[in-house]
N, C-alpha and C positions, 0 to 999 in steps of 0.2 A: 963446191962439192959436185961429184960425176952424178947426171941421171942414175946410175946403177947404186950410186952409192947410197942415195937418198931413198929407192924404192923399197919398199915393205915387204918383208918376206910372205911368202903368198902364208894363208892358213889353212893350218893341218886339220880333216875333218876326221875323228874316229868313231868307231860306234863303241858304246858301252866298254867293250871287253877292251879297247885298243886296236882293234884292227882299222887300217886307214883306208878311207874312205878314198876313192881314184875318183875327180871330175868327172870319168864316163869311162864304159866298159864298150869292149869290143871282141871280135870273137878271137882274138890273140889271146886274152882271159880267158879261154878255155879253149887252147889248143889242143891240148888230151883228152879233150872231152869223149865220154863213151856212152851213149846215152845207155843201151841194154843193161852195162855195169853199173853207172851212176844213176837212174832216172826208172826205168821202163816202166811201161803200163800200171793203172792202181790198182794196187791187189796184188799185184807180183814182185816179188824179190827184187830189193833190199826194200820195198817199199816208200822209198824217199816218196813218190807222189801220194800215199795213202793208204791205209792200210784193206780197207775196202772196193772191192772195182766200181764201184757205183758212189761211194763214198755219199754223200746230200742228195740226188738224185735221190738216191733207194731211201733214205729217210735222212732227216734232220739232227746233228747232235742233239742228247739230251741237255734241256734245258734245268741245270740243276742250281738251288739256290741254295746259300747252305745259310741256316739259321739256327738260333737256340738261345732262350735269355729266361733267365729267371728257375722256374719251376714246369715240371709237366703238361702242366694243364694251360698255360700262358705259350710253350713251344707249340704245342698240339694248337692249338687256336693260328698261329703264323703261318704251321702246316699247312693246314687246311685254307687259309687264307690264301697261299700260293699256288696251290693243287687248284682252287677256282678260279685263279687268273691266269691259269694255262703253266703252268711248270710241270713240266715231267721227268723230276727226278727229286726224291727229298736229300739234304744235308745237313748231317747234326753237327751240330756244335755244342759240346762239354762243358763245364766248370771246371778249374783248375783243378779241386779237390776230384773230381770225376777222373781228369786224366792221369793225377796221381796216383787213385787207388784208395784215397779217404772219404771214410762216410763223411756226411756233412756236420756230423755232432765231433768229431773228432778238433782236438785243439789246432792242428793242421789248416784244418780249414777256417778256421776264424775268419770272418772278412772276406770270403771268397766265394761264397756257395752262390749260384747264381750269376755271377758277374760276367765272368767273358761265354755265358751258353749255361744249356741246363744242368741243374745238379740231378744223376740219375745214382740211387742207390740200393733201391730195391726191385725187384718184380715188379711191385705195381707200379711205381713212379715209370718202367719201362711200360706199361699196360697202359697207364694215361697219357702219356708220349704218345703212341700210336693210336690210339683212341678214334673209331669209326675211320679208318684207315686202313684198306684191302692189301696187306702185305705180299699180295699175289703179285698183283698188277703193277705195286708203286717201287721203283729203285731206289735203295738208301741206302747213300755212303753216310759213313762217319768217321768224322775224325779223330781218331782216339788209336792209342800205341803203346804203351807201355801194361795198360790197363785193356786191350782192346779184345785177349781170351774173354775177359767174363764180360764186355759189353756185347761181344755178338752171341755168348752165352746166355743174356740175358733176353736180346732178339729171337733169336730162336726159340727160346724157352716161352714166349710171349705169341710168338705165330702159332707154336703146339697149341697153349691153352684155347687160340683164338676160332681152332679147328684148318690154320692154312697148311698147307704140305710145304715143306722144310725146302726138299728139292725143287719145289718152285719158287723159290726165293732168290729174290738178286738183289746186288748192292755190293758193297765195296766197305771194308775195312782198311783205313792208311795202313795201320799195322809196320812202319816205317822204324824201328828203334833208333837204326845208325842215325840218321842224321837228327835226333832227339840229342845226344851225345853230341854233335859238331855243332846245331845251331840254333834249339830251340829250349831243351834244358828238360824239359815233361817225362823224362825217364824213373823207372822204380830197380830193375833189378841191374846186375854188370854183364856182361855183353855176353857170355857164355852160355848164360840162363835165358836173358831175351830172347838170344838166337833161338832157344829150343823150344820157346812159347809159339815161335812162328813157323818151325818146321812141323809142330804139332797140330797147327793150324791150317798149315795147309793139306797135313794128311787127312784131319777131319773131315773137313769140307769136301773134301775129293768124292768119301762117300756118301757124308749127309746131307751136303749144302752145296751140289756143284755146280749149281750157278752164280755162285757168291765169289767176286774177286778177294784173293785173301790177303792180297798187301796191293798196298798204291805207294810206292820209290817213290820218293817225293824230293822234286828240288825245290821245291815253292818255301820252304822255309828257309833253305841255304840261300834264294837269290832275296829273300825278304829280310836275312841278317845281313845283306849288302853283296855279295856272292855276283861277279859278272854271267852274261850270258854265256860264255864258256864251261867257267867253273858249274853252272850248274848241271850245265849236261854231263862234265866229265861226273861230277861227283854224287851225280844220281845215276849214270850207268855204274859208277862203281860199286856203289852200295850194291846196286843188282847184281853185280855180278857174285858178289858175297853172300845172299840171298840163296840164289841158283847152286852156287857151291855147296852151302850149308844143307841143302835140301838132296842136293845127288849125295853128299857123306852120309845122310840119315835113310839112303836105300829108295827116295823117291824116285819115279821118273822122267826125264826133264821133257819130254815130248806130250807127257801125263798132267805137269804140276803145270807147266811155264805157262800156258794158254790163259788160265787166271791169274796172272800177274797183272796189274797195270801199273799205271805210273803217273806223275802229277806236277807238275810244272806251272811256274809264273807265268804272265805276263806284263811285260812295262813297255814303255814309250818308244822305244827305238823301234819302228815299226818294220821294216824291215829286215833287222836283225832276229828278231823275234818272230817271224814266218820262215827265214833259213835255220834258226834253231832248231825249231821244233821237224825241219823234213831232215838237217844231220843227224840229230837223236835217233830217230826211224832206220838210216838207213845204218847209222853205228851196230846200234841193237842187234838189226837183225844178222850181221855179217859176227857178231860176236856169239850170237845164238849156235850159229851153223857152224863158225870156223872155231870156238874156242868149246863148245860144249855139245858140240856134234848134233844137236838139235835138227831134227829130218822133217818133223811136221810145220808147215807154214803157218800156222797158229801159233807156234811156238817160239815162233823168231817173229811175229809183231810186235813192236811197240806203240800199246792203247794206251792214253793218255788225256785222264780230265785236266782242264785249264782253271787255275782263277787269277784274274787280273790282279793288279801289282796293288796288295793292302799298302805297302810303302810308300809307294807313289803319290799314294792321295794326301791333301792336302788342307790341314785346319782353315788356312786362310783361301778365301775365296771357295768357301767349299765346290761352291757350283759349277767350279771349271773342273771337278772332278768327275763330271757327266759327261764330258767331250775327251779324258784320259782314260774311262772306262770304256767309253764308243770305240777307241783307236787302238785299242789292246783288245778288246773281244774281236774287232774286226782280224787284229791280227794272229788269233788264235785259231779261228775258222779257216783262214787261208792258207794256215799252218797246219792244217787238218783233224785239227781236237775231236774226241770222241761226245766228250761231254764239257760243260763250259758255267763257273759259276761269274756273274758278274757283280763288283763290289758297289754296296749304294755311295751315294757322294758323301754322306755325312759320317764316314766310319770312321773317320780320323777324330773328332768328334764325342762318338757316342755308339752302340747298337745300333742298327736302323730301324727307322718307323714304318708303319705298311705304304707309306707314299713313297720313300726314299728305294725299299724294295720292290715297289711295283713299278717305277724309272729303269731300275737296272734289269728287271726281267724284258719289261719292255725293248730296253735297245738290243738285249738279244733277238726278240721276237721279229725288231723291224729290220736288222741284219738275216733273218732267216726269210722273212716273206717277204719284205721291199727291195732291197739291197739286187736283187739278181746273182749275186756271187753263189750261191751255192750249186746254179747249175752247171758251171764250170767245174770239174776237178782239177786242183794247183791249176789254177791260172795262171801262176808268174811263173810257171815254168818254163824252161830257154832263157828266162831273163837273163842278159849278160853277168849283171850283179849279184842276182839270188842266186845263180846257180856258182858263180866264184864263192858267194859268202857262205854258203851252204860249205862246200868246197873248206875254206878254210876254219869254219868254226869244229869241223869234222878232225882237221890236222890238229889243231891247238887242243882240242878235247881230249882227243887220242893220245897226246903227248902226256897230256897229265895221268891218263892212266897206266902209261909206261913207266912214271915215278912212281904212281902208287902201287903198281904190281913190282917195281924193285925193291921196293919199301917192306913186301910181303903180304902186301893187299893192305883193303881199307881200313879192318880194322886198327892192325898195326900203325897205318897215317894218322888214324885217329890217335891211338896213344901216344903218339910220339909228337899229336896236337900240329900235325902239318896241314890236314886240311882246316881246322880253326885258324891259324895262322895265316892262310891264303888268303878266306873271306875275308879277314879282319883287316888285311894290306889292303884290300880292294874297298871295304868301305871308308877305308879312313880317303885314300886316294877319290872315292868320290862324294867324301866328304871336304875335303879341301877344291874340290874342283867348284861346288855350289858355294864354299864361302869367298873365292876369289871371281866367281863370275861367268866364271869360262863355262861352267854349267848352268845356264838358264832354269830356274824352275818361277813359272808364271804363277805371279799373286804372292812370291816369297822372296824371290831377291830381284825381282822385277816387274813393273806394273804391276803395281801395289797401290793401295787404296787407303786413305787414310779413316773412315769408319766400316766397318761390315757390319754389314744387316744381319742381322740375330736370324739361327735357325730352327729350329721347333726338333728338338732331340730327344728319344727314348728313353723315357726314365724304369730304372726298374725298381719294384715296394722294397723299401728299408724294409719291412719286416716277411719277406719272404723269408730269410733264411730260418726266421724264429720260426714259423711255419713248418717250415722242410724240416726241420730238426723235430720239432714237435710231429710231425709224419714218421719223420722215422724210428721214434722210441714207443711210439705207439705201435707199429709196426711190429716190430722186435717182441712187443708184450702180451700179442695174441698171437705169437706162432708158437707151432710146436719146440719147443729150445731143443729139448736131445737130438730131434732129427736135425734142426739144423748144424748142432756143435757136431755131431756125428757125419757130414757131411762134409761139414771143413776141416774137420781129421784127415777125412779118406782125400781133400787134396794134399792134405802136407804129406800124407803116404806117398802118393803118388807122385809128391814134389822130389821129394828122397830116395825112389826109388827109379824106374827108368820107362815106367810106360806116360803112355798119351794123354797130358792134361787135360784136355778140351770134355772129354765124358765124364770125367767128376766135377768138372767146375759147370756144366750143364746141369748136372744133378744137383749143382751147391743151390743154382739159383733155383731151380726150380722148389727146395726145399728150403728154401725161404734163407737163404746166407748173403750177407748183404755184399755190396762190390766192396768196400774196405774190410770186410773178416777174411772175404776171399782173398783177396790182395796181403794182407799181413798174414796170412796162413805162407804165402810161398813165401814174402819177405824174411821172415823167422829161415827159409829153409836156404834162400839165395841170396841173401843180403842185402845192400842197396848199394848203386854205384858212386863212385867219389869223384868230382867233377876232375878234369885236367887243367893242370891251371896254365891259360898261354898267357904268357908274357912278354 
């Protein structure tokens, strides 16, 4: 047998999405290079290096954790627990029944109230949530969407009582429906109604609440149902761009509304690839702002964007190597220029996190912000032969796929027609077959592996909170006034039926005591509920 014949063919290295990985880059990989076009200054147009000129200099992302387990008074206590280890920004997290739109005594909720975040249903339950917590000062996203009119309904309704001013209120609402519909499932009404919950919302807020981002595009759930580093850009600017349309058809204006947009993205392991996605997304956005929707204010053509690290990623076995995949993805969020950044504890795979598990993950933000020295560079890997090709091509492959989905007739249309379900779904099973044959390494699950693990001390939360919350909330119900509140959930089903702006009756609901499921099944009765697509 010939030397040649006997040799191995050399190995192909790809990252994540498939694109192939070259031994080494040289400035032949970027022959066209134009930096004014593709790169220039931060803070200027397309913004690939950041959306800010000073970007870390002028301040540090916010340090946002996002938390919520059990009942009000048990989140409120995590809060505040994290607001004194230094985190500057709060992030809720729901109950399923929450994000659905059901009280917690409802038969829906059986089995749920409390379990993956808190169960919020009333005013007060929002009133002990925030509880000795200056709604002035403190940013709170939450993640909530389909149900997400009467939760920031009920925010607001809660800073009046508390004496804070509405218009000094910041935070972030997901407010995301589409990809509820492709990858997560947490949807209440069908797409025509959704949509007009969120152009409602963003009229709102323009004038009561206009420091409040009124949706965060979210790809972190489409790259968490298995969704490559591509697919998520493409198909979270798509959504946006469905967003943006929905809201110039309803008479907004896009140099008015777009400025509070943001947006919300993964992080995982391909380190790399995931600092050129996040500067493509940037500079996609903005050229799509300016050239596809004539957007004139540079405000309006940024794409701001909080990160959290890859819940997928982590891993039951070996929990503790999930401290050194959360280190490697937060680092590669901040280089990638994140506005804001939550990082996942090691033990989520697991269980909830306990206050050791979440003061690790605040921490290794904190020591990448004050140890690390990276922040006072702006895009350091810039020029890099590689980032800036890979930048380069995850921008082509992205843009590609939104040329099918605008032939398609936009996103929604790919959605019914279950193409982008269909995409994700090739892409997880593809690297799910790459982990069970090997070619994909994951440490402590199909390699170096250990034949006992040491037990780890995980977050329980009370079997009998929900009897609790239930018993709160019919108590509740028994000392309000009834007619004003059934009188109040009237005036939204009116309002659902007829063509003005949600958001001021369902402010009114809560504040007159209408719980988040009477609200929610007031519009139900009027928009129905969505019927899944079924991909096969």
């Amino acid at each position: 047998m010939s030397d040649k014949a006997a040799k191995k063919p050399e190995k192909i290295f790809q990252t994540t999405s498939h694109i192939v990985v070259n031994p080494y880059y040289t400035p032949t990989d970027l022959s066209d290079f134009n930096y004014e076009k593709e790169l220039n200054a931060p803070g200027s147009f397309p913004y690939t290096r950041g959306v800010q000129s000073s970007m870390y200099r002028g301040r540090l992302w916010t340090m946002r954790q996002y938390a919520g387990m059990g009942d009000a008074e048990e989140s409120n206590k995590r809060y505040r627990f994290l607001l004194g280890q230094g985190t500057t920004g709060l992030s809720v997290a729901f109950d399923l029944p929450t994000q659905i739109g059901y009280d917690s005594d409802s038969p829906y909720a059986l089995g749920e109230v409390g379990k993956v975040g808190v169960a919020i249903d009333t005013i007060e339950d929002m009133q002990r949530l925030f509880d000795q917590i200056n709604l002035e000062t403190v940013s709170t996203s939450m993640t909530i969407n389909s149900s997400a009119a009467v939760l920031l309904s009920l925010y607001i309704a809660v800073a009046k009582r508390n004496g804070f001013d509405s218009k000094k209120l910041s935070g972030t609402i997901q407010n995301d429906v589409l990809k509820e519909y492709v990858a997560r499932g947490t949807y209440i009404y069908p797409p025509t109604s959704a949509m007009r919950l969120i152009t409602d919302i963003f009229a709102y807020c323009k004038e009561n609440v206009p420091e409040w981002n009124t949706i965060s595009i979210s790809g972190y759930h489409m790259r968490e149902a298995g969704s490559t580093a591509v697919q998520e850009v493409a198909f979270t600017l798509a959504d946006g761009i469905t967003y943006v349309q929905a809201a110039v058809d309803a008479g907004l204006d896009v140099n008015t509304f777009a400025p509070r947009l943001s947006f919300f993205f993964a992080c995982h392991n391909n380190f790399l690839e995931e600092v050129a996605k996040f500067r493509a997304a940037r500079r996609m956005w903005a050229k799509i702002m300016r050239d596809r929707f004539g957007a004139t204010s540079p405000k309006a053509q940024m794409l701001r964007f909080h990160t959290q690290t890859g819940g997928s990623t982590l891993t039951a076995q070996q929990p503790q190597n999930n401290i050194v995949r959360t280190a490697l993805q937060a680092m590669a969020a901040v280089l990638g220029g994140t506005q804001s950044l939550h990082t996942n504890s090691f033990d989520e795979a697991l269980a909830l996190p306990t206050e050791d598990s979440a003061r690790i993950a605040l921490r290794t933000q904190q020591i990448i912000g004050y140890e690390s020295g990276v922040p006072a560079a702006i895009d350091p890997l810039a020029g890099s032969y590689y980032v800036e090709q890979l930048t380069n091509e995850i921008e082509k492959r992205a843009g590609d796929y939104i040329g099918k989905i605008d032939a398609m007739g936009g996103m929604l249309k790919a959605i019914e027609r279950g193409f982008v379900q269909q995409e994700i779904q090739n892409a997880a099973y593809e690297f799910q077959k790459s982990v069970d044959s090997k070619e994909q390494v994951l440490v402590g699950v199909n390699a170096f592996t250990v034949d006992v693990e040491n037990p780890v001390k995980l977050q329980k939360i009370d079997p009998e909170l929900e009897r609790r919350q239930v018993e709160r909330l019919r108590a509740f119900r028994a000392k309000r006034d009834q007619a004003t509140a059934t009188a109040a959930v009237r005036k939204v089903d009116e309002t659902a039926r007829g063509g003005g702006n949600l958001m001021p009756v369902i402010v009114d609901a809560v504040e007159k005591n209408a719980t988040v499921g009477e609200i929610c099944d007031s519009m139900r009765a009027v928009f129905g509920e969505y019927k899944e697509v079924m991909v096969i």
